[in-house]
C-alpha positions in Angstrom: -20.1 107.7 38.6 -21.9 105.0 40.1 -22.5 104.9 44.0 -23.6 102.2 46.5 -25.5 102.7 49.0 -26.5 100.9 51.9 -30.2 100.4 52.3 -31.3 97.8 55.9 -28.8 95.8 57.5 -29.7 93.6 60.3 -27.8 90.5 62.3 -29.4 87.9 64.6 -27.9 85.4 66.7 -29.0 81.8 66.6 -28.8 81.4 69.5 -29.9 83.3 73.4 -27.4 81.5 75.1 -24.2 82.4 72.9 -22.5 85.3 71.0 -23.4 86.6 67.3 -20.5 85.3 65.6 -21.6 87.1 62.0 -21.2 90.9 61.7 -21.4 93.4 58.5 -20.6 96.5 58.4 -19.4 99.1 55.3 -18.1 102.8 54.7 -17.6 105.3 51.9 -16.1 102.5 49.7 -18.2 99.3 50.1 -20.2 97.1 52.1 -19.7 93.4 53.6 -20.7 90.8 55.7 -18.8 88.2 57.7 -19.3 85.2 59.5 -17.0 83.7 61.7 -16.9 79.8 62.2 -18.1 78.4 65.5 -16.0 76.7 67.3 -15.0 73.1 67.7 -14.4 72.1 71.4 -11.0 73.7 71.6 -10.3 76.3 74.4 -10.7 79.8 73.7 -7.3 81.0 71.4 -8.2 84.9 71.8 -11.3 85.5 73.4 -13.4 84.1 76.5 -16.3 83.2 75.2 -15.7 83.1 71.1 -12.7 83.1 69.3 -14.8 83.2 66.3 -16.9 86.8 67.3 -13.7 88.4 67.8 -12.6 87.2 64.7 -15.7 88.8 62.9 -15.5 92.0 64.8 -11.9 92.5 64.4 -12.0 91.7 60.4 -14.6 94.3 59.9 -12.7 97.1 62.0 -9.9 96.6 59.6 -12.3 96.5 56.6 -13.7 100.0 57.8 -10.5 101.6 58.7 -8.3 100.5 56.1 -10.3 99.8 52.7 -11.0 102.7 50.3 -11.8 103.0 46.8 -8.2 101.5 45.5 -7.2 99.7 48.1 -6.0 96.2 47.0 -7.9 93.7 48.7 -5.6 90.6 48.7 -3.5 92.9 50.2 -5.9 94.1 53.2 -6.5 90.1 53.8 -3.0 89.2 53.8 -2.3 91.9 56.8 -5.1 91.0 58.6 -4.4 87.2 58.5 -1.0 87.5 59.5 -2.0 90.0 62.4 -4.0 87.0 63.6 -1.3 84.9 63.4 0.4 86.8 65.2 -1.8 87.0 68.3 -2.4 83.4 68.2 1.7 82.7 67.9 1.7 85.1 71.2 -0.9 83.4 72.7 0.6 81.9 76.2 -0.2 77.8 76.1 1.6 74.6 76.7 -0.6 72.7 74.6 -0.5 72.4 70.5 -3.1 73.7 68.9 -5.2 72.0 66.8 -5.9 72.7 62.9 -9.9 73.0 63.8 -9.5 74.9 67.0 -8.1 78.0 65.1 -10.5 80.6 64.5 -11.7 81.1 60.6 -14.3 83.3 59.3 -15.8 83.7 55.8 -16.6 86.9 53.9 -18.0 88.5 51.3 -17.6 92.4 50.3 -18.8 94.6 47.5 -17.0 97.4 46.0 -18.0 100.0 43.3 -14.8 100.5 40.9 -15.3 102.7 38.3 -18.9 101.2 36.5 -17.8 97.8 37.6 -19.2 96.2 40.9 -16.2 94.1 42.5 -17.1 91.5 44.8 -14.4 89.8 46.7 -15.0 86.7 49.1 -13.8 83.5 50.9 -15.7 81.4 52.0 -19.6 80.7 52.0 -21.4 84.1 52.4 -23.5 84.7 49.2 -24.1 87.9 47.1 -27.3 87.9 45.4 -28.0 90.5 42.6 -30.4 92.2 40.1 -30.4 95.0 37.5 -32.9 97.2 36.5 -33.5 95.2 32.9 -33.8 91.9 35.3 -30.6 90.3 35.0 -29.8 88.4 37.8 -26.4 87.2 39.3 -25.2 85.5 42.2 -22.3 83.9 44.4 -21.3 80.9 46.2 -23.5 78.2 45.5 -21.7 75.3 45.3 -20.8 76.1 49.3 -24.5 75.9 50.4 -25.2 72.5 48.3 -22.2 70.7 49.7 -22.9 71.9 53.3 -26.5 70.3 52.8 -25.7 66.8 52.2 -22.9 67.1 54.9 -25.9 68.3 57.4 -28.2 65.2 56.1 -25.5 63.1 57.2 -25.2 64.6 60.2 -29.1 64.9 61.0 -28.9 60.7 60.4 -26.3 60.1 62.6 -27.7 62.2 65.7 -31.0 61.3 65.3 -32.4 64.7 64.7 -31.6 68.3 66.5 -34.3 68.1 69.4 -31.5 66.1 71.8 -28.4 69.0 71.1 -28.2 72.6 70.9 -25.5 71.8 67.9 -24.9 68.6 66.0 -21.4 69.8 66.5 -21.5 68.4 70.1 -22.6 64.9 69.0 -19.2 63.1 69.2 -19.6 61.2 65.9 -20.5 64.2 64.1 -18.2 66.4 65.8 -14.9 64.6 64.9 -16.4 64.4 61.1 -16.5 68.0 61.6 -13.2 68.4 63.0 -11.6 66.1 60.0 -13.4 69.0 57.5 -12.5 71.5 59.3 -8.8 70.8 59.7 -8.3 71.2 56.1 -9.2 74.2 55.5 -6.5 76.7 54.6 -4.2 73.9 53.7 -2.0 73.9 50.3 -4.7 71.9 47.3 -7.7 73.0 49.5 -10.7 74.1 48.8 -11.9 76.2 51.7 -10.2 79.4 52.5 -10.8 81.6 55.2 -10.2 84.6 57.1 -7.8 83.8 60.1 -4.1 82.7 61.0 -3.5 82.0 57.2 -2.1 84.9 54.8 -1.7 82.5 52.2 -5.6 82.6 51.9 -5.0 86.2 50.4 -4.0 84.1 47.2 -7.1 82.1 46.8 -9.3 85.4 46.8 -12.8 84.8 44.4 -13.5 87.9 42.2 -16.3 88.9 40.2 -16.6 92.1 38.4 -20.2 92.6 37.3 -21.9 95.5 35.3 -25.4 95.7 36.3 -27.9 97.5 34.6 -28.8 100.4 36.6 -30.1 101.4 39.2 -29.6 98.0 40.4 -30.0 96.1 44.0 -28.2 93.6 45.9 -27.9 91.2 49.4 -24.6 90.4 51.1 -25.8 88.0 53.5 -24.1 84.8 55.9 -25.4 81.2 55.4 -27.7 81.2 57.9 -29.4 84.3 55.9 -29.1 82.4 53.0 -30.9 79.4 54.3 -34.3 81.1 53.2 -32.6 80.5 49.2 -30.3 77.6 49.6 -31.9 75.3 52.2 -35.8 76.3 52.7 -36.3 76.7 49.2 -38.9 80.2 49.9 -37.4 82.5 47.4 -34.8 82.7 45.0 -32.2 85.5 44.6 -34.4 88.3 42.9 -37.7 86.9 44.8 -35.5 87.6 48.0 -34.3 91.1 46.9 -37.9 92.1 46.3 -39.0 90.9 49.3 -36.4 92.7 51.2 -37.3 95.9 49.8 -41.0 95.9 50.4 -41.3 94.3 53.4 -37.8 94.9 55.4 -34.9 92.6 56.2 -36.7 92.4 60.1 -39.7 91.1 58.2 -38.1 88.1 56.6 -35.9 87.4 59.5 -38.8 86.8 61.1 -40.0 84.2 58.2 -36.4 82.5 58.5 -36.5 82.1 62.6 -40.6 81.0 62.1 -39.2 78.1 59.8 -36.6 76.5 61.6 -38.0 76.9 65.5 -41.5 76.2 64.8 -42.0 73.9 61.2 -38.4 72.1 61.5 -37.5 72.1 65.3 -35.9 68.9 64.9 -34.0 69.5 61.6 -36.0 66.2 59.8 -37.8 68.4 56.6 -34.5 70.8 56.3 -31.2 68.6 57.0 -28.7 71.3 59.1 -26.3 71.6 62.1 -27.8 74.0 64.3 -32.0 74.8 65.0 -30.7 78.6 63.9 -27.3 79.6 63.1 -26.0 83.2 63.2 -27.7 85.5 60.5 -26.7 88.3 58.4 -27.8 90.3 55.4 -27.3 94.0 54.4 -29.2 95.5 51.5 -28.0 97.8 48.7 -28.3 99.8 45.8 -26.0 100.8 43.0 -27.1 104.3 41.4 -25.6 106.5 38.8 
């Protein structure tokens, strides 16, 4: 019966001066990585200084604890986002809260079930994946191309990144984000998320793959994915290889080199932040 096993795993802030909002983690049963959404100017919901790190952290203690090899994952997504919603509904505060203050996160996890690899997701975290006769196969693409023109907007607007830490604190730019956020995890969406929804449970994306093996992949969070999607260095199986012979720490290093020493200012690369949060775990299937 085929196995996965975890191989690196590493997770990077973007920033010194704030909290890792991505996490991964995995156990006998499958691997994942999340990545919670920063937030928008609202006060903290649930936690001091990020709503959206406790959001990561608590999704992937319920992941570990409560996902085996059968367990239905709608199911584990619809508890969880109705636990959150709970805390928030008991959260003491005389003031409404906003759509785009409520904590989100996006996710993507991979599951051996029987030959078949099952990846689940929500969101914009991105699986990339070869087999031993070459075949490639990946997730999520249409996410990082829409977030790119949003970002060349955004770059326009604010002049470049040199004059804010996030073009999420430029006020044009953050209401635009506020609008987009606001509509996430609403009925005829597109976006669903972890969070305060369990309706999201429903909009679950599943692939079931059968990869020739033995057979490699990368869970990784947008900001890992930037190397692929927005900086144009590798593609998926260029980025698997180069994982596995020269380390995750290795092209970490490459992605950070990038955008805080070629693109400080965000001009050559359109995005919101010098360096978001960044995330990628390794794998391999085996018979």
């Amino acid at each position: 019966m085929p196995t996965l096993r975890i191989l690196d795993s590493l997770s990077d802030p973007g920033s010194a001066t704030r909290r890792n909002e991505d996490t991964f983690g995995g156990n006998a049963s499958c691997a994942f990585v999340i990545d919670g959404a920063t937030g928008l100017g609202g006060k903290p919901l649930l936690d001091a200084t990020s709503d959206a790190a406790w959001l990561a952290t608590f999704a992937a203690q319920v992941f570990e604890t409560e996902i085996d090899t059968t367990t239905p994952i709608a199911d584990v997504v619809r508890n969880l986002n109705a636990r959150v919603q709970r805390r928030i509904g008991n959260t003491p505060t005389d003031e409404a809260i906003e759509a785009w203050a409520l904590p989100t996160a996006s996710f993507q996890l991979a599951r051996m079930e029987g030959r078949e690899l099952a990846v689940y997701g929500l969101g914009d975290c991105r699986l990339f994946l070869t087999g031993a006769d070459g075949a490639a196969f990946e997730t999520n693409g249409d996410y990082s191309r829409a977030e790119s023109e949003g970002a060349r907007r955004a770059v326009a607007q604010a002049g470049g990144l040199t004059a804010w830490r996030s073009l999420a604190e430029e006020p044009v730019v953050r209401e635009a984000l506020r609008r987009s956020r606001a509509r996430h995890n609403q009925p005829g969406g597109f976006v669903w998320t972890l969070g305060s929804a369990p309706e999201a449970a429903a909009h679950l994306s599943v692939q079931r793959l059968t990869p020739a093996l033995p057979a490699r992949g990368l869970l990784c969070s947008d900001g890992f994915s930037a190397l692929v999607d927005k900086y144009g260095r590798y593609d998926g199986a260029r980025l698997i290889r180069a994982a596995s012979e020269r380390s995750l720490a290795a092209l970490m290093a490459e992605l950070r080199h990038i955008e805080r020493e070629e693109d400080l200012d965000g001009q050559q690369y359109p995005r919101f932040k010098v360096s978001d949060d960044a995330t990628a775990l390794l794998f391999e299937i085996i018979d």
